[in-house]
VEXTI-692187 format. One record per residue (C-alpha): residue in three letters; chain; x, y, z. Coordinates in steps of 0.05 Angstrom, whole numbers, plus 5000, padded with zeros to 4 digits. Layout:
N
<atom res="ALA" chain="A" c1="X" c2="Y" c3="Z"/>
...
This chain:
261
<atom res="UNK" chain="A" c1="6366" c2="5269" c3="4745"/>
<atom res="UNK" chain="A" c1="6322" c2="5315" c3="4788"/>
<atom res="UNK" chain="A" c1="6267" c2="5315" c3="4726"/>
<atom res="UNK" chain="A" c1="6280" c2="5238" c3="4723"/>
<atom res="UNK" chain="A" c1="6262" c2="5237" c3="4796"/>
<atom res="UNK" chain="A" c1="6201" c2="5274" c3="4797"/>
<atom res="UNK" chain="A" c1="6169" c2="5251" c3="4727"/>
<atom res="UNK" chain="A" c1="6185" c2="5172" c3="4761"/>
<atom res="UNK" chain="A" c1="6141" c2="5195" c3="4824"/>
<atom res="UNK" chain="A" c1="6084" c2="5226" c3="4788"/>
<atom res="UNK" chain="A" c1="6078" c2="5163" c3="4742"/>
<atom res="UNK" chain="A" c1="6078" c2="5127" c3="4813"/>
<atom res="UNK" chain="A" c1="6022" c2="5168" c3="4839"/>
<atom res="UNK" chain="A" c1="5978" c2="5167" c3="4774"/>
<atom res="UNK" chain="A" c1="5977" c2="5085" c3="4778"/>
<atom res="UNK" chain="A" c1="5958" c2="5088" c3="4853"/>
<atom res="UNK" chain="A" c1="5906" c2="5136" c3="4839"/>
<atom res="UNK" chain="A" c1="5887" c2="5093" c3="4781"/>
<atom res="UNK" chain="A" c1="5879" c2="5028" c3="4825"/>
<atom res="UNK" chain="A" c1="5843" c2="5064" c3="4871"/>
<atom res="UNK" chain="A" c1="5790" c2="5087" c3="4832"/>
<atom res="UNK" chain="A" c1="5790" c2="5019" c3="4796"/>
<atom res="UNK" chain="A" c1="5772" c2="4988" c3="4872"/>
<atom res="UNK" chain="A" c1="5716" c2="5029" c3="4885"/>
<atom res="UNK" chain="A" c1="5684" c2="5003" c3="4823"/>
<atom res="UNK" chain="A" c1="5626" c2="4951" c3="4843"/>
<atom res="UNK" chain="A" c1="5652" c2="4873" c3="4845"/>
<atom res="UNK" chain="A" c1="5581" c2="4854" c3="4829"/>
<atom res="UNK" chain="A" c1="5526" c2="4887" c3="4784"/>
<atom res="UNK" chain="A" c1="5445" c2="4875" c3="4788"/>
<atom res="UNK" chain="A" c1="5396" c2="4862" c3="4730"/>
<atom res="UNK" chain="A" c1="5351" c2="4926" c3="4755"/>
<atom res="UNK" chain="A" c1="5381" c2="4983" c3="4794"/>
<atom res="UNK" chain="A" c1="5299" c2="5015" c3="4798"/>
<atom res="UNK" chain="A" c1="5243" c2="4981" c3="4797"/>
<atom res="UNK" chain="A" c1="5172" c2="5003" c3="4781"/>
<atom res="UNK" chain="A" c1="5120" c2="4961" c3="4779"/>
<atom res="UNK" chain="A" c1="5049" c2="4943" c3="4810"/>
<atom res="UNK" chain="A" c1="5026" c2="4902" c3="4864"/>
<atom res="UNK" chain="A" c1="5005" c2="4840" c3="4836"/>
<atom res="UNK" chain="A" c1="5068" c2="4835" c3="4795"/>
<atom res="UNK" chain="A" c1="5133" c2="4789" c3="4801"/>
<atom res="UNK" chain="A" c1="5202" c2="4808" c3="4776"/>
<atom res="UNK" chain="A" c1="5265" c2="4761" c3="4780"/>
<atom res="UNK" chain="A" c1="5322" c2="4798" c3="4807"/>
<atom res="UNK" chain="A" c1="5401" c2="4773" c3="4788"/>
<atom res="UNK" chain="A" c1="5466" c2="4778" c3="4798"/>
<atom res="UNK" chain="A" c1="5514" c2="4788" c3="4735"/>
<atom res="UNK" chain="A" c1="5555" c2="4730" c3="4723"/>
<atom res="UNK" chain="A" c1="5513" c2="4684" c3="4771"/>
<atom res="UNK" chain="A" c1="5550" c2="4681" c3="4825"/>
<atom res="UNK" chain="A" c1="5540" c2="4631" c3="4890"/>
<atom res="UNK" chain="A" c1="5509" c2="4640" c3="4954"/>
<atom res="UNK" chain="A" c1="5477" c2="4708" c3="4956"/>
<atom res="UNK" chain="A" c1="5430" c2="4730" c3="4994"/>
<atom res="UNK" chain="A" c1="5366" c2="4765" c3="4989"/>
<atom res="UNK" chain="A" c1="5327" c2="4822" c3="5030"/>
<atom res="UNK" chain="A" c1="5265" c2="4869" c3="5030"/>
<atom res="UNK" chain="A" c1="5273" c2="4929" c3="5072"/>
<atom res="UNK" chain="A" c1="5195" c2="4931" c3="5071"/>
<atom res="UNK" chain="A" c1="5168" c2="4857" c3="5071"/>
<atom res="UNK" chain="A" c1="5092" c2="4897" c3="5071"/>
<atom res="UNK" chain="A" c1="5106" c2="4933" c3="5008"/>
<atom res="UNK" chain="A" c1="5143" c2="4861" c3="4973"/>
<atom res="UNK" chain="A" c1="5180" c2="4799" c3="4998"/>
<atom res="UNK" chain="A" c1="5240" c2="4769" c3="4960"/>
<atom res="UNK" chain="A" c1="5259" c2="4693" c3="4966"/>
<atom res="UNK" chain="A" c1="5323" c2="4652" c3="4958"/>
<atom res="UNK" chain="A" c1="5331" c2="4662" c3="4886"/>
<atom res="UNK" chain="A" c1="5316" c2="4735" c3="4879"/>
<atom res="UNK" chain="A" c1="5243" c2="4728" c3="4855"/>
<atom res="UNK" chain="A" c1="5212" c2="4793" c3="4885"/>
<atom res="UNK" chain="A" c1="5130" c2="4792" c3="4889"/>
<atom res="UNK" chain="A" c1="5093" c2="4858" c3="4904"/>
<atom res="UNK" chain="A" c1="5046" c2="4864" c3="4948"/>
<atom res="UNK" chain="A" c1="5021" c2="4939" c3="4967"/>
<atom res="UNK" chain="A" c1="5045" c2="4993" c3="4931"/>
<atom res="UNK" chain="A" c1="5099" c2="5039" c3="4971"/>
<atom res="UNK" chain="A" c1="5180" c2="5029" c3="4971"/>
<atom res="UNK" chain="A" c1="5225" c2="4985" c3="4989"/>
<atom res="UNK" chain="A" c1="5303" c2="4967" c3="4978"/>
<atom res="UNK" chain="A" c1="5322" c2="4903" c3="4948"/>
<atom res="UNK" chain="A" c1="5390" c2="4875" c3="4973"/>
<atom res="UNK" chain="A" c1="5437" c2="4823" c3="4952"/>
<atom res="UNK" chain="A" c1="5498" c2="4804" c3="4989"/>
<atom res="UNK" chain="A" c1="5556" c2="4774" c3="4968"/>
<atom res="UNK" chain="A" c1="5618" c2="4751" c3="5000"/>
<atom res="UNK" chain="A" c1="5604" c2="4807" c3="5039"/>
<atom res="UNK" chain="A" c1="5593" c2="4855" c3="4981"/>
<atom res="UNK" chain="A" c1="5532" c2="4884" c3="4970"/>
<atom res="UNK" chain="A" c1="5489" c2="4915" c3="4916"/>
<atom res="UNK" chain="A" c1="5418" c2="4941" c3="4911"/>
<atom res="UNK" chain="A" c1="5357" c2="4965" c3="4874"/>
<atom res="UNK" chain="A" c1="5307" c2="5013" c3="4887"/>
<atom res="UNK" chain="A" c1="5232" c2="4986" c3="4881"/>
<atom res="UNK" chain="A" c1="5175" c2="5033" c3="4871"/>
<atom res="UNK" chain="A" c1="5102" c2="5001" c3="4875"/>
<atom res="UNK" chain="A" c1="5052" c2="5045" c3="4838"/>
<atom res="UNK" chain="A" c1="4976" c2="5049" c3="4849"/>
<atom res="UNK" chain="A" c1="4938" c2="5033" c3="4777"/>
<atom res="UNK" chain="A" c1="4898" c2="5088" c3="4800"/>
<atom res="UNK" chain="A" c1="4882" c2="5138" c3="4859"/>
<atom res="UNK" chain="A" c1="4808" c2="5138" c3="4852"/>
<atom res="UNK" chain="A" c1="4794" c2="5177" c3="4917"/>
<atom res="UNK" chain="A" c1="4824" c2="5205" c3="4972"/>
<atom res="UNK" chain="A" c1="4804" c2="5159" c3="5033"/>
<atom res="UNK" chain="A" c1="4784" c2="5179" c3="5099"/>
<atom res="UNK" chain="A" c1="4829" c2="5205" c3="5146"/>
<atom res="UNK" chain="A" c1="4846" c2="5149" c3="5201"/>
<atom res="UNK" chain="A" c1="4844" c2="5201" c3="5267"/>
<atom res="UNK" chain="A" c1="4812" c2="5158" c3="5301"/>
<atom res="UNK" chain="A" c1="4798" c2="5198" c3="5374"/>
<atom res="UNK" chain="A" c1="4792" c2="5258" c3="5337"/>
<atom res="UNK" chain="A" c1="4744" c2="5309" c3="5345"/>
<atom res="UNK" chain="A" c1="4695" c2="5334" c3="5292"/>
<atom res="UNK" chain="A" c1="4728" c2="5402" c3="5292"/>
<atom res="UNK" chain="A" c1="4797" c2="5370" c3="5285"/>
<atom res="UNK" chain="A" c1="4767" c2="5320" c3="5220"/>
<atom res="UNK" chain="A" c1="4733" c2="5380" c3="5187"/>
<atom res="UNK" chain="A" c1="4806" c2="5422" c3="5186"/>
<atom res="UNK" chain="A" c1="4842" c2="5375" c3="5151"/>
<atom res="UNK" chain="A" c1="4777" c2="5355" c3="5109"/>
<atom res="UNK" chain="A" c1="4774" c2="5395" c3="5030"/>
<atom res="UNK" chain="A" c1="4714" c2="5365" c3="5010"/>
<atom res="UNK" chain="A" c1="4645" c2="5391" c3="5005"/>
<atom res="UNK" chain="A" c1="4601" c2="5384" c3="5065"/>
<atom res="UNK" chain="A" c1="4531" c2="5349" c3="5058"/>
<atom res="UNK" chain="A" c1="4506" c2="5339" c3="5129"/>
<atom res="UNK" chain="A" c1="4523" c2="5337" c3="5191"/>
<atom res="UNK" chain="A" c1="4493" c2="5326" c3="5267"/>
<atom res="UNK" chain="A" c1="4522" c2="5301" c3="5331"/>
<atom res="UNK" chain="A" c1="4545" c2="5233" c3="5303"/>
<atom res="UNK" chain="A" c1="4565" c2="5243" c3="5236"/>
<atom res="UNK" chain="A" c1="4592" c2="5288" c3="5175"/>
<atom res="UNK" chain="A" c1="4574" c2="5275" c3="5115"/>
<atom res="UNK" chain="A" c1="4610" c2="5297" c3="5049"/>
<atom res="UNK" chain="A" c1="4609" c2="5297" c3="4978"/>
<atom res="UNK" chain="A" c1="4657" c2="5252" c3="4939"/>
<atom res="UNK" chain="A" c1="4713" c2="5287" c3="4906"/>
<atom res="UNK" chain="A" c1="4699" c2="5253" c3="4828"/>
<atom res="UNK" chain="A" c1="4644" c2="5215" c3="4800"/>
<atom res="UNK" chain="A" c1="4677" c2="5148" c3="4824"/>
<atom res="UNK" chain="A" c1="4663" c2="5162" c3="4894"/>
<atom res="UNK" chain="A" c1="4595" c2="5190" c3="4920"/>
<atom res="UNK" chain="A" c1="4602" c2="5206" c3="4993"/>
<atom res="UNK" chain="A" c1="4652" c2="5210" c3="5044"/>
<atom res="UNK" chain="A" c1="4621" c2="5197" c3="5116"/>
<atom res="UNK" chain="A" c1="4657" c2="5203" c3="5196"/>
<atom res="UNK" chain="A" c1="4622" c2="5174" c3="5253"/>
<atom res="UNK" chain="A" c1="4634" c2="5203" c3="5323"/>
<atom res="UNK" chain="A" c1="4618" c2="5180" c3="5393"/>
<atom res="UNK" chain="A" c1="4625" c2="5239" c3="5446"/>
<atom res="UNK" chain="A" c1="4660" c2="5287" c3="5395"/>
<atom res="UNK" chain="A" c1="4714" c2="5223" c3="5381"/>
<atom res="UNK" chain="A" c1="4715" c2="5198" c3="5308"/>
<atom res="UNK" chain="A" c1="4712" c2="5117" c3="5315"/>
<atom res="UNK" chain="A" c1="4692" c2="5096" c3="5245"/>
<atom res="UNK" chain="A" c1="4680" c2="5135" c3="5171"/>
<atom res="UNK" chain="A" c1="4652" c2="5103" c3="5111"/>
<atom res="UNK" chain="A" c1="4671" c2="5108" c3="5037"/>
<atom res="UNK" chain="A" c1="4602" c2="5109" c3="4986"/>
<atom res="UNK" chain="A" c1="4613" c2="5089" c3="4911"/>
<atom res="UNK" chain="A" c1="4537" c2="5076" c3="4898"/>
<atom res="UNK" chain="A" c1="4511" c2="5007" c3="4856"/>
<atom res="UNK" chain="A" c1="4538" c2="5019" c3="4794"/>
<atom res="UNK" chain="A" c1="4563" c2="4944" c3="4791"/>
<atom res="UNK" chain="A" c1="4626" c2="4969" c3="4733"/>
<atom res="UNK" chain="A" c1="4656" c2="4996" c3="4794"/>
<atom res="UNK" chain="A" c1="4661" c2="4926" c3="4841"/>
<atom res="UNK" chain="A" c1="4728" c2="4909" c3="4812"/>
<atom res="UNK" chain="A" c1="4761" c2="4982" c3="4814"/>
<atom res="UNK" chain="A" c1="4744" c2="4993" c3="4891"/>
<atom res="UNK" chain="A" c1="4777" c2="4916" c3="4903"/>
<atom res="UNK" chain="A" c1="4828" c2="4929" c3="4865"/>
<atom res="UNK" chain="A" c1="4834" c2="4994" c3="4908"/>
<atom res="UNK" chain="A" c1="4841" c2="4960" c3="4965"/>
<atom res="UNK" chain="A" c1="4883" c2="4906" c3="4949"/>
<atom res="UNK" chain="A" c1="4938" c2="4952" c3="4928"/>
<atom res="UNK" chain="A" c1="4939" c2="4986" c3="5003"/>
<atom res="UNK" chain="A" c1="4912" c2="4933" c3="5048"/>
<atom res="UNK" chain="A" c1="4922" c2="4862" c3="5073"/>
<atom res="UNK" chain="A" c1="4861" c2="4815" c3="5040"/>
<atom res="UNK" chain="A" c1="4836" c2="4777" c3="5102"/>
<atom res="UNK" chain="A" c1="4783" c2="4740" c3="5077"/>
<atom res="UNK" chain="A" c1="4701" c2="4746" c3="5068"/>
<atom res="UNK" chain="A" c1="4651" c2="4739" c3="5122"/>
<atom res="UNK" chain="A" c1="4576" c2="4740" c3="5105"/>
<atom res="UNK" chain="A" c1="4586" c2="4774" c3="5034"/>
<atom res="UNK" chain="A" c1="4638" c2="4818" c3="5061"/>
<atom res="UNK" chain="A" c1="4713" c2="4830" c3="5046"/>
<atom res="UNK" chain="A" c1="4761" c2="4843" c3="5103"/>
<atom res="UNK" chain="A" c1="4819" c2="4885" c3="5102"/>
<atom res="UNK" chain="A" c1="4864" c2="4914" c3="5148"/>
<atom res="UNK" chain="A" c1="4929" c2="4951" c3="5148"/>
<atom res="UNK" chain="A" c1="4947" c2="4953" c3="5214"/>
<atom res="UNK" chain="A" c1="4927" c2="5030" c3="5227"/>
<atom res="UNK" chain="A" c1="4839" c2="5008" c3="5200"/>
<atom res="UNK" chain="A" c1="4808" c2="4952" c3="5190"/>
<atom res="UNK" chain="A" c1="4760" c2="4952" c3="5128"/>
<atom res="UNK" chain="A" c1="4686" c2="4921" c3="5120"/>
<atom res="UNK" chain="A" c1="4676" c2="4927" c3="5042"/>
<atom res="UNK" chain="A" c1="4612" c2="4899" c3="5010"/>
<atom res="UNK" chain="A" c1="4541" c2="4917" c3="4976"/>
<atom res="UNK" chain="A" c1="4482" c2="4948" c3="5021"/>
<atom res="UNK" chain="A" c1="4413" c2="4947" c3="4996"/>
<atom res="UNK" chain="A" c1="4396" c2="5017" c3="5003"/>
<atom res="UNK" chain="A" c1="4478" c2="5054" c3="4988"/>
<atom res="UNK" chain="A" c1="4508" c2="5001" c3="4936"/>
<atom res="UNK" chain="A" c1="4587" c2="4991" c3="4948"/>
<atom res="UNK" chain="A" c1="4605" c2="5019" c3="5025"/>
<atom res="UNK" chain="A" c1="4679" c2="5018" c3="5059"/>
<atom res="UNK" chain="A" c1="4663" c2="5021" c3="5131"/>
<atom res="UNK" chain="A" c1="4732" c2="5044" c3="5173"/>
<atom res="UNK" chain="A" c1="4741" c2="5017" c3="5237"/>
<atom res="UNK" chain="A" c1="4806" c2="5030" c3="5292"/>
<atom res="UNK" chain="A" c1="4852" c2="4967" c3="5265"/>
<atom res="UNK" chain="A" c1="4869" c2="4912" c3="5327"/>
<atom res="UNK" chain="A" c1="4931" c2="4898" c3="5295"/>
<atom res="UNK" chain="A" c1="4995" c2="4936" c3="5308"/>
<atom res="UNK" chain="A" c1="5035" c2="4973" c3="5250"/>
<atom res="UNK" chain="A" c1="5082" c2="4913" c3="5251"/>
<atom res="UNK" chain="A" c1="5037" c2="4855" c3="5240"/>
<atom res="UNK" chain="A" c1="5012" c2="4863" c3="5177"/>
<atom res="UNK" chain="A" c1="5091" c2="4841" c3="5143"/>
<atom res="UNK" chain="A" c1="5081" c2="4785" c3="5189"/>
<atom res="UNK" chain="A" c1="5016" c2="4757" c3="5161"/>
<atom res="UNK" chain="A" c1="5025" c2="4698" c3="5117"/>
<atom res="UNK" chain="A" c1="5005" c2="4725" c3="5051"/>
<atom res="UNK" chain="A" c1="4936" c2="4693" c3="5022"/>
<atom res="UNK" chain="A" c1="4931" c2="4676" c3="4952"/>
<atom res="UNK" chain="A" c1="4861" c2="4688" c3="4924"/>
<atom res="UNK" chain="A" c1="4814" c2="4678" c3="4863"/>
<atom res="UNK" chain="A" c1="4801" c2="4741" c3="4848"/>
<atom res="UNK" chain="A" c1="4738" c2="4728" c3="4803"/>
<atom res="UNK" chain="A" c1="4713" c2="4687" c3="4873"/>
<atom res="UNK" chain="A" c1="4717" c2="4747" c3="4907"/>
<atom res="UNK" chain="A" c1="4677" c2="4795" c3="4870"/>
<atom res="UNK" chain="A" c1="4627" c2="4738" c3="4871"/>
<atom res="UNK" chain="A" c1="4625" c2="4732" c3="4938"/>
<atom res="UNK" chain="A" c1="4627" c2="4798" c3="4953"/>
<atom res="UNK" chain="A" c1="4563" c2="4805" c3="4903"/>
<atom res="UNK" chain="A" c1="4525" c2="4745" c3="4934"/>
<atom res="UNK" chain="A" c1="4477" c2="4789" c3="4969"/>
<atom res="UNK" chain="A" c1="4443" c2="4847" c3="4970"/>
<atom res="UNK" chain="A" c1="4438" c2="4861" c3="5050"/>
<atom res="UNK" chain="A" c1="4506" c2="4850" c3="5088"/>
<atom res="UNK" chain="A" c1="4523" c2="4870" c3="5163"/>
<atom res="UNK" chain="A" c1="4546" c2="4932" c3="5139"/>
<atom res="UNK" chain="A" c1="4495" c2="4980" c3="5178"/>
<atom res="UNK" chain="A" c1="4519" c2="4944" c3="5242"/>
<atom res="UNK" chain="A" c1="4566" c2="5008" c3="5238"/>
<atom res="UNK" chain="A" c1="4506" c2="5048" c3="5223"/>
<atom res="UNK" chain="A" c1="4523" c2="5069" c3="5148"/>
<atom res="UNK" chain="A" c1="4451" c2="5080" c3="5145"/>
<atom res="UNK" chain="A" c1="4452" c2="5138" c3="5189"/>
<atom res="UNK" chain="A" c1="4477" c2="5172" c3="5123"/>
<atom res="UNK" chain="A" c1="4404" c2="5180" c3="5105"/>
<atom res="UNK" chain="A" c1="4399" c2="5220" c3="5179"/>
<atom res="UNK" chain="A" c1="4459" c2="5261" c3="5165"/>
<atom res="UNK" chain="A" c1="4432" c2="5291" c3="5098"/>
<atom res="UNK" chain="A" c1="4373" c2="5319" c3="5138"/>
């Protein structure tokens, strides 16, 4: 009777444990648990068996947004979580954005630091320097020079040099795009911003493609609100080649020429 007893109680105990486990299993189950993709890519998220109402979120609206039906569209590469809720259940998928490619490293953005404080943190080769500016070799053959500007010993502005090799218009765009907000053109120039710089990018007579860096105006928060621009991108390099002389050495990029000396 006793071994009756206990072999009834253990039987007991194995189906509770066996429901229990069996509850823990998810009620719902997404189309992509991980993600990777690039920044002008879509990808439709869903829900197993279809169900109704569920709802959609981005925990990173500035790396991709999702909408009402689960169609996620990249934006800037980074991470982000996708969630869908359900009757109060949720499930998720991890969403990596990857670069197409690194190029270069960019400037640093310490803007209000001093020359001494840029040139630590700096591994690249210096070509100049004098009380405004350092000047440095690019790292690789896509990028020729790397430039700070300073006012007073405070870095307010750097520049990125890729020369006029014209091949390389839609790589440094494409750079961009992948990291920064598209704001429009202006006089033959692209605008960018990220919140943290703002970005002239365009063709100089005497330097070929420039990125000038300037102190964004934006906080770190209003970039995810911006409504997001669709653009021709064809229109843009076109634009962006339209002329030879831009506004570009309002920021003094010239002074390059100074800094070699």
């Amino acid at each position: 009777m006793r071994k009756t007893t206990t072999m009834l109680v253990m039987a007991v105990v194995f189906i509770l444990v066996g429901c229990s486990k069996g509850d823990n299993t998810p009620k719902y189950k997404i189309n992509e648990e991980a993600l990777i993709t690039n920044f002008d890519k879509d990808f439709q998220f869903l829900i197993e068996g279809d169900p109704a109402d569920v709802t959609w979120s981005s925990s990173d609206e500035w790396v991709g947004t999702i909408d009402e039906t689960g169609l996620f569209e990249a934006s800037k590469i980074g991470n982000t979580t996708i969630t869908a809720t359900i009757q109060g259940a949720t499930v998720k998928s991890e969403v990596t954005v990857e670069s197409y490619n690194e190029m270069f490293i960019e400037p640093y953005a310490d803007y209000g630091s001093s020359k001494e404080a840029i040139k630590a943190k700096e591994s690249r080769q210096i070509a100049g320097e004098d009380a405004e500016a350092i000047l440095y070799v690019g790292e690789n053959t896509d990028l020729s020079n790397v430039m700070y500007l300073f006012t007073n010993d405070k870095m307010d502005g750097a520049a990125a040099v890729f020369g006029s090799d014209d091949s390389k218009m839609e790589q440094v765009l494409r750079f961009y795009l992948e990291r920064y907000e598209f704001l429009g053109t202006s006089d033959n120039v692209g605008i960018f911003d990220n919140g943290i710089s703002n970005l002239l990018v365009g063709l100089t007579a005497e330097l070929g493609w420039v990125a000038l860096y300037s102190k964004s105006e934006m906080s770190t928060s209003q970039p995810q609100s911006l409504v997001k621009k669709e653009f021709d991108f064809n229109a843009l390099k076109k634009s962006l080649n339209g002329a030879k002389e831009t506004t570009l050495n309002d920021l003094r990029v010239l002074d390059i020429n100074k800094a070699l000396r």
